[in-house]
C-alpha positions as CSV (number, residue, x, y, z in Angstrom):
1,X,41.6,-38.0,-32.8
2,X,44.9,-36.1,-31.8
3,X,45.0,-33.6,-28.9
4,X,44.9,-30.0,-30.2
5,X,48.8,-28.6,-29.5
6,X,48.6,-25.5,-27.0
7,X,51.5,-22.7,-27.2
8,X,52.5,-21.3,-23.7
9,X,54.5,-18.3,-23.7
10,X,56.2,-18.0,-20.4
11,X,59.1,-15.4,-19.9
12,X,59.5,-14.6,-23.6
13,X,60.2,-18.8,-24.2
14,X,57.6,-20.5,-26.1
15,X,56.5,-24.5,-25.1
16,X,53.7,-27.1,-26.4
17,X,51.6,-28.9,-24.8
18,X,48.1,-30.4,-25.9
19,X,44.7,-29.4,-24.6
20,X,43.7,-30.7,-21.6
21,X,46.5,-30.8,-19.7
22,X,46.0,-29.6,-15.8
23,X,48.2,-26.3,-14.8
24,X,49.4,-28.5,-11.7
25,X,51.2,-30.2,-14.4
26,X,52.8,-27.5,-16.1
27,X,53.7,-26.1,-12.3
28,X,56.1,-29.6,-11.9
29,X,57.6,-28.4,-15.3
30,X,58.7,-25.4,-14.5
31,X,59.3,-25.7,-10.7
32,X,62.8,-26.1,-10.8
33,X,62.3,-22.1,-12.1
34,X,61.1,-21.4,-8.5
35,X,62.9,-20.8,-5.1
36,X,59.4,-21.9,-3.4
37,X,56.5,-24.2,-4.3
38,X,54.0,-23.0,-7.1
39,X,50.3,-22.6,-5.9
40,X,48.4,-20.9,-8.7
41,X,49.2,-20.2,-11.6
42,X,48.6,-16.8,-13.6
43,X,46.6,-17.4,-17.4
44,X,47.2,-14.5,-19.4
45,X,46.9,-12.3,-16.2
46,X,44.5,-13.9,-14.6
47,X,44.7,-16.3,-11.3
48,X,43.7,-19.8,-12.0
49,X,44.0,-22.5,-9.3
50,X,46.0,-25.5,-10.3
51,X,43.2,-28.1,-11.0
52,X,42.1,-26.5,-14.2
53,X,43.2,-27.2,-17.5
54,X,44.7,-25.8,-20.6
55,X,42.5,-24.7,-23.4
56,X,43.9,-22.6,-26.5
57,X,47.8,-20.8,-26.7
58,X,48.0,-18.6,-23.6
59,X,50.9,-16.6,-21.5
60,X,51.8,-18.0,-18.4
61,X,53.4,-17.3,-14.8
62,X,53.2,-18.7,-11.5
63,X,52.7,-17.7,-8.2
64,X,54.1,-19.3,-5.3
65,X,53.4,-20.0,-1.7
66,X,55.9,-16.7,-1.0
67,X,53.9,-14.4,-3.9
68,X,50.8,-12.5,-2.4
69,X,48.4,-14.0,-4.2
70,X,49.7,-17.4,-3.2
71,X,50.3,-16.8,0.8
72,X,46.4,-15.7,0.8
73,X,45.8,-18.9,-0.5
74,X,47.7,-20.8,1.6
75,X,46.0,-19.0,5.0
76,X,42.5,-20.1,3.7
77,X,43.6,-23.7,3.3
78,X,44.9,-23.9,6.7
79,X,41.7,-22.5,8.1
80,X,39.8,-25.2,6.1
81,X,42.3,-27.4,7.3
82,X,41.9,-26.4,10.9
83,X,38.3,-26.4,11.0
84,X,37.8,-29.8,9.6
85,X,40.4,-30.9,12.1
86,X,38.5,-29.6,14.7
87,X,35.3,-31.3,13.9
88,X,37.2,-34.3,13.7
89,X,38.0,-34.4,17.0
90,X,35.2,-32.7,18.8
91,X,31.9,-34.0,16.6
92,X,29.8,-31.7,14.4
93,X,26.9,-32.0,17.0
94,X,28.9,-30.6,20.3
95,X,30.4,-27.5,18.1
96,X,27.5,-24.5,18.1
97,X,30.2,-22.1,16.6
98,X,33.8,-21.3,15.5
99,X,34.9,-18.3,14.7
100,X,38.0,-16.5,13.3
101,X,38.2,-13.7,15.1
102,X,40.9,-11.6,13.6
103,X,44.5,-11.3,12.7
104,X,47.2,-11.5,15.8
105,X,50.4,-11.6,14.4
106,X,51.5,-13.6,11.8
107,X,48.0,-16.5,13.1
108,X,44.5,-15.9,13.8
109,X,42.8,-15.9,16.8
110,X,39.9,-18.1,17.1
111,X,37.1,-19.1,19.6
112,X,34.7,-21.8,20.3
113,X,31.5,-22.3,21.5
114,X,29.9,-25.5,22.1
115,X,29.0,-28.5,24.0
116,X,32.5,-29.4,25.0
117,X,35.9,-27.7,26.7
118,X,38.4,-26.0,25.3
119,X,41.2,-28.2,26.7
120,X,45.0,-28.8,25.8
121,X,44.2,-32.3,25.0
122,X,41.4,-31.5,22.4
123,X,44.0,-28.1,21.1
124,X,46.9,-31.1,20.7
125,X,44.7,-33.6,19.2
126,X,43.2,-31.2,16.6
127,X,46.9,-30.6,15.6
128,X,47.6,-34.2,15.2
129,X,44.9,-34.2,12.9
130,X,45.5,-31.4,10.7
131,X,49.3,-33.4,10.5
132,X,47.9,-36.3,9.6
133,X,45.8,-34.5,6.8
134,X,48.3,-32.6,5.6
135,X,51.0,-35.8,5.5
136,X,47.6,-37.7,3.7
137,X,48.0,-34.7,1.0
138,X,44.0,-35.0,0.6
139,X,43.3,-33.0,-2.1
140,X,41.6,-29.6,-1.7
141,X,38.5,-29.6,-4.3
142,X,36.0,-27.1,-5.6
143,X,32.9,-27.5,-6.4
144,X,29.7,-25.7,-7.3
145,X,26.4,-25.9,-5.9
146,X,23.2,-24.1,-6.8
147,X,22.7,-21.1,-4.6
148,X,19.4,-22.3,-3.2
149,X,20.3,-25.8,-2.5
150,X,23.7,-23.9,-0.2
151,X,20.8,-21.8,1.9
152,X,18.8,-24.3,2.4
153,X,22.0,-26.5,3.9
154,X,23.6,-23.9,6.1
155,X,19.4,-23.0,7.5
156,X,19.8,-26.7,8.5
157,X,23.4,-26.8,9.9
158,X,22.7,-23.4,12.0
159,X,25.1,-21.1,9.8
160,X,23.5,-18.2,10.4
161,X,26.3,-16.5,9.4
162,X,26.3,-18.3,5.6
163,X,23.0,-18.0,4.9
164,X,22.4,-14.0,5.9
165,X,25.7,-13.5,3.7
166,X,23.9,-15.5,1.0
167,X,20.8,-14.0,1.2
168,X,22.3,-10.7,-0.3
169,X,24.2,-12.8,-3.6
170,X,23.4,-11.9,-7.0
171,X,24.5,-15.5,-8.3
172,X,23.0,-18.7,-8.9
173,X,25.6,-20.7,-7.5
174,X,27.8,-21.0,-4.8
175,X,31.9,-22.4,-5.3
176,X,32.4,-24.8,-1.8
177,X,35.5,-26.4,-0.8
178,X,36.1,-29.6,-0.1
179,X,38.2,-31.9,1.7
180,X,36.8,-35.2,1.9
181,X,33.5,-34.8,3.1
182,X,33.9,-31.8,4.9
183,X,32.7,-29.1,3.0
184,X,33.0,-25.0,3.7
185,X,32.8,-21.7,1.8
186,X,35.6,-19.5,1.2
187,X,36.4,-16.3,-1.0
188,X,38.9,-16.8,-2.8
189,X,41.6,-19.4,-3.6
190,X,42.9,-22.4,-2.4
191,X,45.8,-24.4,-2.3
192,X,45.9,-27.6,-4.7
193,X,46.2,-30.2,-2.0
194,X,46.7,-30.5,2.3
195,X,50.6,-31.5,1.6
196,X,51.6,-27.9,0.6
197,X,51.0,-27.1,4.0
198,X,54.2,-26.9,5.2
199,X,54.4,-24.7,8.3
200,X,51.6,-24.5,11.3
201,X,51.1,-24.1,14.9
202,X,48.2,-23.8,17.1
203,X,47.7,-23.4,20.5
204,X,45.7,-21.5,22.9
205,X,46.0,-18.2,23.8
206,X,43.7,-16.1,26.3
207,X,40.1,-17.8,26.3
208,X,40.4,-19.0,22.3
209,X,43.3,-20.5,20.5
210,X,45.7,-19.3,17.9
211,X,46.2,-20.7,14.0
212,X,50.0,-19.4,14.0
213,X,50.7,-19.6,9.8
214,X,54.3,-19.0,8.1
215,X,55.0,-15.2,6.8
216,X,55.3,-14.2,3.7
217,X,58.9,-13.6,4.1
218,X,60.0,-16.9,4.9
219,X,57.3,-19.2,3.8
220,X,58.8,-22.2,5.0
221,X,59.3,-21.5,8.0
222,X,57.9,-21.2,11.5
223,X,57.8,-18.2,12.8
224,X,58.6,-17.1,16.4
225,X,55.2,-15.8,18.2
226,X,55.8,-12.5,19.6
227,X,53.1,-11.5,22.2
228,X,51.4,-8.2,21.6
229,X,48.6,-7.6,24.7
230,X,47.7,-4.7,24.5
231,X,47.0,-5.0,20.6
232,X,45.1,-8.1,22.1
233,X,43.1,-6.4,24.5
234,X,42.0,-3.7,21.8
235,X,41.4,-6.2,19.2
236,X,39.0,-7.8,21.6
237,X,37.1,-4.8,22.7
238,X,36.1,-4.2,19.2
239,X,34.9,-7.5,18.7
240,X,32.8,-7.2,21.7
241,X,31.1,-3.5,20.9
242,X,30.7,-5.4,17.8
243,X,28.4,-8.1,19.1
244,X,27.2,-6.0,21.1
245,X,26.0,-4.5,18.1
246,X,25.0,-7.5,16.2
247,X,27.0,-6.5,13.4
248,X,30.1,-9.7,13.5
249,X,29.7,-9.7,9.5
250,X,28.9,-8.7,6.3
251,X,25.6,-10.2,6.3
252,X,24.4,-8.7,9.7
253,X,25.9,-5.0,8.1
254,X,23.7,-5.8,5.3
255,X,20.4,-6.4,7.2
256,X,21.1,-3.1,8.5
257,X,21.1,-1.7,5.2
258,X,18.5,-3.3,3.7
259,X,16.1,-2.1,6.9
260,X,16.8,1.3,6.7
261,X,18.5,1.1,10.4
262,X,21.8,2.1,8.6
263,X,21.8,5.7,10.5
264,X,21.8,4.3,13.8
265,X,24.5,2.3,13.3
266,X,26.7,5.0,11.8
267,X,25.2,7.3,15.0
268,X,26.3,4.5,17.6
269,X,29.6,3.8,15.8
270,X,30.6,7.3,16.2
271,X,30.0,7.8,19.1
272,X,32.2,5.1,20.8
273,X,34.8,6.3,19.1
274,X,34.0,9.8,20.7
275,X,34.1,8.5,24.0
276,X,37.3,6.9,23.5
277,X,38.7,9.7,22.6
278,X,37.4,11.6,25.2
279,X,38.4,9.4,27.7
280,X,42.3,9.3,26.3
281,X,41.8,13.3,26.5
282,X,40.8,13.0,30.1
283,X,44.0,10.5,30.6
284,X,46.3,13.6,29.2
285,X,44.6,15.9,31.1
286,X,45.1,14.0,34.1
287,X,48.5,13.2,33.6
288,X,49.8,16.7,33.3
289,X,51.3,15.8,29.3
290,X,52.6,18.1,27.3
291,X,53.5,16.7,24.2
292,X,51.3,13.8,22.7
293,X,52.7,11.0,19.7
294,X,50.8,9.6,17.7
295,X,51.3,7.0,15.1
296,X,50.2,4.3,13.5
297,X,50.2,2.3,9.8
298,X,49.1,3.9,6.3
299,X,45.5,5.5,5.9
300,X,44.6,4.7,10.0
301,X,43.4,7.9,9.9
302,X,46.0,9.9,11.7
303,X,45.2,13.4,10.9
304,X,41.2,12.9,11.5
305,X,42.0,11.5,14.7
306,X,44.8,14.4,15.7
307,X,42.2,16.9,15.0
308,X,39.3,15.1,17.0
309,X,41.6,14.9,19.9
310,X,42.5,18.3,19.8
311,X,38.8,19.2,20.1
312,X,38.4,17.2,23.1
313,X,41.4,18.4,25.0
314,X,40.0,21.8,24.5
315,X,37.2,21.0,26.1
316,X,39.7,19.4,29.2
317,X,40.8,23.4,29.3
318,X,43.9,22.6,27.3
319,X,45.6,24.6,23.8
320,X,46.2,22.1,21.6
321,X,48.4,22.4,18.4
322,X,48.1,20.0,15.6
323,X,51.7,18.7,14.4
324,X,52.5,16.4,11.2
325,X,55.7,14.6,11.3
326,X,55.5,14.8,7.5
327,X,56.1,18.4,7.7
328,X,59.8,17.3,8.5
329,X,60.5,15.3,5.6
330,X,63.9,16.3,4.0
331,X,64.0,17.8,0.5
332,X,62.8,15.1,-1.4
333,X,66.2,14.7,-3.7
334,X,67.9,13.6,0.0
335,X,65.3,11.4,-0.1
336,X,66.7,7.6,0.7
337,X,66.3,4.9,-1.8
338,X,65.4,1.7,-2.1
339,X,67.6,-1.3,-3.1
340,X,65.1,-1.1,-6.1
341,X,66.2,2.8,-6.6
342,X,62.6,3.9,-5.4
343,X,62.6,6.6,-3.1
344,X,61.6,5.3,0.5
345,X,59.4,7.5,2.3
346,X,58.7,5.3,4.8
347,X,62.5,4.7,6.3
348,X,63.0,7.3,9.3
349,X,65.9,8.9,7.3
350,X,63.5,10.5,5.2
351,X,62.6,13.3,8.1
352,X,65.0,15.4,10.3
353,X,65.2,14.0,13.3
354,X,67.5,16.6,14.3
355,X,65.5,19.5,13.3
356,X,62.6,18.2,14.8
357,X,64.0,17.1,18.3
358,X,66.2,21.3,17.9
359,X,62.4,22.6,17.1
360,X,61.1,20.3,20.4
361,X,64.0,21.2,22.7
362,X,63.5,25.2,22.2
363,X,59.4,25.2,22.5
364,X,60.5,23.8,26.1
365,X,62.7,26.4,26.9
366,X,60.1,28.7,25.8
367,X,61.0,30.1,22.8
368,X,59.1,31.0,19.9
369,X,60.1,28.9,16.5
370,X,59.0,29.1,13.1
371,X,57.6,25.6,12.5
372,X,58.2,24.3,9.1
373,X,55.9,22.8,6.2
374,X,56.7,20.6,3.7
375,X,55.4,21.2,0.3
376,X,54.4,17.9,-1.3
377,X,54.4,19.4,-4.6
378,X,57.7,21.2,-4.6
379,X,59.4,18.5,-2.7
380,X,60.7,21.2,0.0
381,X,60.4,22.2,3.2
382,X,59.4,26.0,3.5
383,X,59.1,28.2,6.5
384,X,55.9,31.0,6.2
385,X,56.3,32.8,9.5
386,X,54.2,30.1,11.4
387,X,55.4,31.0,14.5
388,X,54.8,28.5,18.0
389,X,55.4,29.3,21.3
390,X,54.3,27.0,24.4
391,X,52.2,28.6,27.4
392,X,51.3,26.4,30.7
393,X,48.2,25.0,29.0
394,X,49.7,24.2,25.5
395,X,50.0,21.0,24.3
396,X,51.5,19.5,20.9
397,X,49.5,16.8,19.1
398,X,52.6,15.3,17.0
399,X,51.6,12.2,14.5
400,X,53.5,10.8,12.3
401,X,53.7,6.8,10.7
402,X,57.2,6.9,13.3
403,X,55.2,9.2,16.6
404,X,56.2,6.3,18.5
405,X,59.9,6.1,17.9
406,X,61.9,7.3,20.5
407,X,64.9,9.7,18.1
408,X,61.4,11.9,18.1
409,X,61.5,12.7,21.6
410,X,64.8,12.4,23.1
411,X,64.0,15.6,24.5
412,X,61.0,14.7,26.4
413,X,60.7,13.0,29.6
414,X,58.1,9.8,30.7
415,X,56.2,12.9,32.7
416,X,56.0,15.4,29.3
417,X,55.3,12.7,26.4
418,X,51.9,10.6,26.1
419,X,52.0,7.5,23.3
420,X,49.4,6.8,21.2
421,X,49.1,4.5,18.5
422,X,46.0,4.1,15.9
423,X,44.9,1.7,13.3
424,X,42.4,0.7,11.5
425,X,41.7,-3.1,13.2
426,X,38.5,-4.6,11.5
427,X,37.1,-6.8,13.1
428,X,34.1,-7.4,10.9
429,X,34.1,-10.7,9.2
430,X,32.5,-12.0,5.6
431,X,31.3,-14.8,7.7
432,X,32.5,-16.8,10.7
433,X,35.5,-18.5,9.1
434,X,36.4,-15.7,6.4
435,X,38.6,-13.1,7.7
436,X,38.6,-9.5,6.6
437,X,42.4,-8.6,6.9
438,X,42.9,-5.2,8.3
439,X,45.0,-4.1,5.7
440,X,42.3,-4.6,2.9
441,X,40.6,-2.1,4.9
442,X,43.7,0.0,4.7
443,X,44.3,-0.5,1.3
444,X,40.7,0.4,0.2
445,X,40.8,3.7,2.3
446,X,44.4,4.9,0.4
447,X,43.4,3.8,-3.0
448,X,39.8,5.8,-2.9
449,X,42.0,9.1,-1.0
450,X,45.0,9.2,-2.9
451,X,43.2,9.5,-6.2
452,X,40.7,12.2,-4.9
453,X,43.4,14.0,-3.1
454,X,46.4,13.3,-5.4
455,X,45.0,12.0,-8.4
456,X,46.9,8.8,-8.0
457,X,45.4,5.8,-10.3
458,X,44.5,2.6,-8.7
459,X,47.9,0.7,-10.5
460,X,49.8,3.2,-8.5
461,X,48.6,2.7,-5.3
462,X,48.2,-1.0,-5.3
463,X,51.8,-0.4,-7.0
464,X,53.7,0.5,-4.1
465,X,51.5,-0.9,-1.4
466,X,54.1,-3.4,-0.6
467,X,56.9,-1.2,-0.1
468,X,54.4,0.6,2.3
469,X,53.6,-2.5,3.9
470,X,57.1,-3.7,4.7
471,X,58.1,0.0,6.1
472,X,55.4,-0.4,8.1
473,X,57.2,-4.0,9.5
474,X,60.3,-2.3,9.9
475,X,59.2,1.4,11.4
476,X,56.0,1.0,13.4
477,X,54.8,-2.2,14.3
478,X,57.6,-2.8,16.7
479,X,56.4,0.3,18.6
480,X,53.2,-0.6,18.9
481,X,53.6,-1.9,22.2
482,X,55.3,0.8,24.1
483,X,51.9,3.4,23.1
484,X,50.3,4.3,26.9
485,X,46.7,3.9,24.9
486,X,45.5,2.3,21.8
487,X,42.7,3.5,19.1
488,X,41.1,1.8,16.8
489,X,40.0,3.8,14.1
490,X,38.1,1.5,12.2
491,X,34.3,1.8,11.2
492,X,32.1,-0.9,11.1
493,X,30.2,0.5,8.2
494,X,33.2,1.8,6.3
495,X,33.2,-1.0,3.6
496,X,29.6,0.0,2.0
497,X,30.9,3.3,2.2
498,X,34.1,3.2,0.0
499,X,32.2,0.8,-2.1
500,X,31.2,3.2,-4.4
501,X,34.7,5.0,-4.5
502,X,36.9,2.4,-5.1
503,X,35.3,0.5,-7.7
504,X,35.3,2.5,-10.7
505,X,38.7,3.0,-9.8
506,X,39.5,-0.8,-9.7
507,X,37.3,-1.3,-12.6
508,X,39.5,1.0,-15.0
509,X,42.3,-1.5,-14.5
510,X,43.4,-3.5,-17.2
511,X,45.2,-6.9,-17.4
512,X,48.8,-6.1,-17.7
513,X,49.1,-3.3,-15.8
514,X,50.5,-3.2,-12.2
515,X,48.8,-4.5,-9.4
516,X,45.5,-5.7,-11.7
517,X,45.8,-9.5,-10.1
518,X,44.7,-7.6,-6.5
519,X,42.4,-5.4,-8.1
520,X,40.5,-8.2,-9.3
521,X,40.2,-9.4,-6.5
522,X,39.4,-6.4,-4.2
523,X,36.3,-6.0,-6.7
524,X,35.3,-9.3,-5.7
525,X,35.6,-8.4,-2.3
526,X,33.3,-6.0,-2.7
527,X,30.2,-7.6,-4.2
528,X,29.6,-8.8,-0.7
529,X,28.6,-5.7,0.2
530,X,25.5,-3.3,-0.1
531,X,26.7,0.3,-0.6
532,X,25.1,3.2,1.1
533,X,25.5,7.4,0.6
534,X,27.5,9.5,2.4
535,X,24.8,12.2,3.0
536,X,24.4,10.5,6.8
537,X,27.7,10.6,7.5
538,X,28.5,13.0,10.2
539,X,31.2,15.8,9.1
540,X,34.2,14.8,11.6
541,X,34.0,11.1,10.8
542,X,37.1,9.2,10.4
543,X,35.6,8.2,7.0
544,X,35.4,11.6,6.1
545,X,39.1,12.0,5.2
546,X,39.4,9.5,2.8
547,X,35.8,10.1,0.9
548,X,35.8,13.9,1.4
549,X,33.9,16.5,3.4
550,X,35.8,16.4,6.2
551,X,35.2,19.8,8.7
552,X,38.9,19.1,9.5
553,X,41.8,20.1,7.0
554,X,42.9,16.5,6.5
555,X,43.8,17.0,2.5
């Protein structure tokens, strides 16, 4: 009996091929299209890893190792990848734990915990493994088990961390991957096979070691490691409050929950982050500053966090005075633009640096200036009589996504200006080898507060969240490192919270439209967690100015 003939639509051409035949054979087709290899491939909108097969006339893309989708896919293999290596080498029965920590620059930081030592030799032989996997090209399979039979496995291996995250699924079955007979769980998708794993370093780094993985950017290559410490050292006091805790991931937050112990949490949780900030007050204080910059990537909470610090250098004796860089934007038809005619609002030409560092220059001579505001719906910067003078116990608070750039205070000296720089650095994990990446967390907050602030749809959002991301590259993380003190602005239990904001949001999308591919799987994302209310939720909270009810004016 002949094979049913399938029409594939791809970029307006029409081709034929018969039922049956694997996507990884349609990506060697069209290849040649690429500039970098094809990973997945995209069924009338929808991801589909290259192992499954054609069935009925359909529209078809790609994505490749340099698309979003695609370089996701390719830091999950190489985990896989790295872990199976690694029990090569050391033995299933000397490793108690391994753990990806969290994001640190373009790798992962990861530590180990075991029967053996974390040596050179056993870093150097783990990367001659994964080499000698990757030039094997083993192939990366999928497979699905029912949900029962998965508990019962990682009860026996000692995954805690697996079976409490499975405990709280809805499904019958679980999707593990394979390579040979090692076997793991990860969310979302893969690559096809070891050998598209072109570009990997790992060595160690502080008392773990580093995965260090290709960028988007330049997929093929190997990027140069750029040492960030004090980004390290705040990265691992989170992860240590959040042992402390007991809440390292999604399945711990969700005991929690399911307990009823979800207020204490939230209690305890707030109340580091008070004490940091009181303790940064204090450090002002001390130190006799005048001015204080703050900055730090989209929806880090800037503005929460100004006002919060405000509160507690009043109680140091101090006058602060709340500043937003925004307020210096110029008239948005001076706006900049993109090479793709978009309007950037992230580039630093898009404020007056000049009237900003003329409005700086006369508060320290002591003069009184009428301090402008922008109007975000008129697209201009107006001046209502708000008039600032400075007295001997005034301080600015000044943030801004460019506070740390020095052309904002060219007019300050090391004794007058104080650096600060905030994000929002999760370091809650789905399990102990699936990372949460910080910006989902971003990305989740903006999406749920631009729509209740600005009525912005998801599509838009997710829309221009790369062009946000790569101002971010250009304008703030290379500042990071110069701030005098670090906040991490990140809630452990922020995830069930937004829950229930972003997905009707994500759920309104339809195929086709902009940025559906990530909404899809954001909602996935977010099955792994149990929601909770916002009645607990104390008034100043971070949280509270992306979900609402905020005491602060934060939009």
């Amino acid at each position: 009996m002949a094979k049913k003939i399938c029409r594939v639509k791809w970029r307006d051409k029409s081709f034929e091929y018969h039922e049956g035949t694997k996507y990884s054979a349609l990506a060697e087709d069209f290849q040649e299209n690429y500039e970098y290899p094809i990973v997945l491939a995209v069924i009338d909108g929808k991801l589909k890893e290259l192992h499954h097969s054609l069935h009925g006339d359909v529209e078809l893309e790609f994505e490749t190792i340099a698309d979003p989708s695609g370089h996701k896919a390719y830091k999950r293999s190489c985990c896989l990848l790295l872990i199976k290596s690694f029990y090569d080498v050391v033995g299933s029965d000397k490793i108690e734990r391994f753990k990806v920590e969290f994001s640190f620059g373009s790798g992962y930081f990861c530590t180990v915990k075991g029967d053996f030592d974390l040596t050179e030799v056993v870093v150097q032989q783990t990367k001659a493994r994964m080499q000698e996997l990757i030039e094997a090209d083993v192939p990366i399979t999928k497979k699905s088990y029912p949900l029962a039979e998965i508990q019962e496995r990682c009860r026996s291996y000692g995954m805690k961390d697996k079976e409490k995250l499975f405990r709280y699924r809805m499904g019958s079955s679980v999707n593990m991957y394979h390579i040979n007979d090692f076997m793991d769980y990860y969310y979302g998708y893969m690559l096809p096979s070891t050998g598209y794993i072109k570009v990997f370093d790992l060595f160690i780094y502080g008392e773990g070691l580093i995965l260090e993985m290709a960028r988007r950017k330049d997929p093929l290559e190997k990027p140069e490691f750029h040492d960030t410490p004090k980004l390290f050292t705040t990265m691992m006091a989170a992860t240590r409050w959040s042992a402390m805790l007991g809440v390292e991931t999604v399945g711990d937050l969700n005991a929690i929950i399911s307990k009823g112990k979800f207020n204490d949490l939230v209690l305890v949780q707030e109340a580091l982050q008070e004490h940091r900030i009181a303790d940064i007050a204090e450090e002002i204080s001390k130190g006799g500053r005048r001015f204080v910059m703050i900055a730090g990537p989209s929806s880090s909470g800037k503005t929460s966090f100004a006002n919060r610090l405000s509160i507690q250098l009043m109680a140091q004796g101090l006058k602060p005075h709340p500043i937003s860089l925004d307020n210096y934007f110029v008239n948005r038809v001076d706006t900049p633009r993109m090479e793709n005619g978009k309007p950037d609002y992230e580039c630093i030409e898009a404020l007056d640096v000049a009237c900003f560092n003329e409005n700086m220059e006369a508060l320290l001579k002591g003069k009184e200036v009428d301090m402008p505001r922008y109007n975000f719906i008129t697209g201009e910067r107006e001046y209502n009589g708000n008039f600032l003078s400075m007295g001997e116990d005034d301080v600015l608070v000044i943030e801004g996504i460019h506070g740390l750039n020095n052309v904002f205070s060219e007019v300050f000296t090391e004794d007058d200006r104080y650096k600060i720089y905030i994000s929002s650095l999760t370091t809650l994990n789905i399990d102990e080898h699936n990372r949460i990446p910080t910006t989902d967390g971003r990305l989740i907050r903006r999406l749920v507060r631009d729509y209740r602030t600005r009525g912005a749809s998801a599509s838009r959002t997710l829309g221009m969240w790369e062009d946000v991301r790569n101002g971010e590259e250009r304008n703030i993380f290379p500042h990071q490192e110069t701030a005098d003190a670090m906040f991490n602005s990140a809630l452990i239990y922020e995830l069930s919270v937004l829950k229930q904001y972003a997905e009707p949001l994500l759920f309104g999308m339809e195929p086709g439209e902009t940025g559906y591919q990530e909404a899809v799987r954001l909602l996935k994302f977010l099955q792994y967690f149990l929601g909770v209310s916002t009645e607990m939720l104390p008034k100043n909270s971070l949280i509270r100015e992306f979900v609402g009810g905020s005491c602060f004016d934060v939009g």
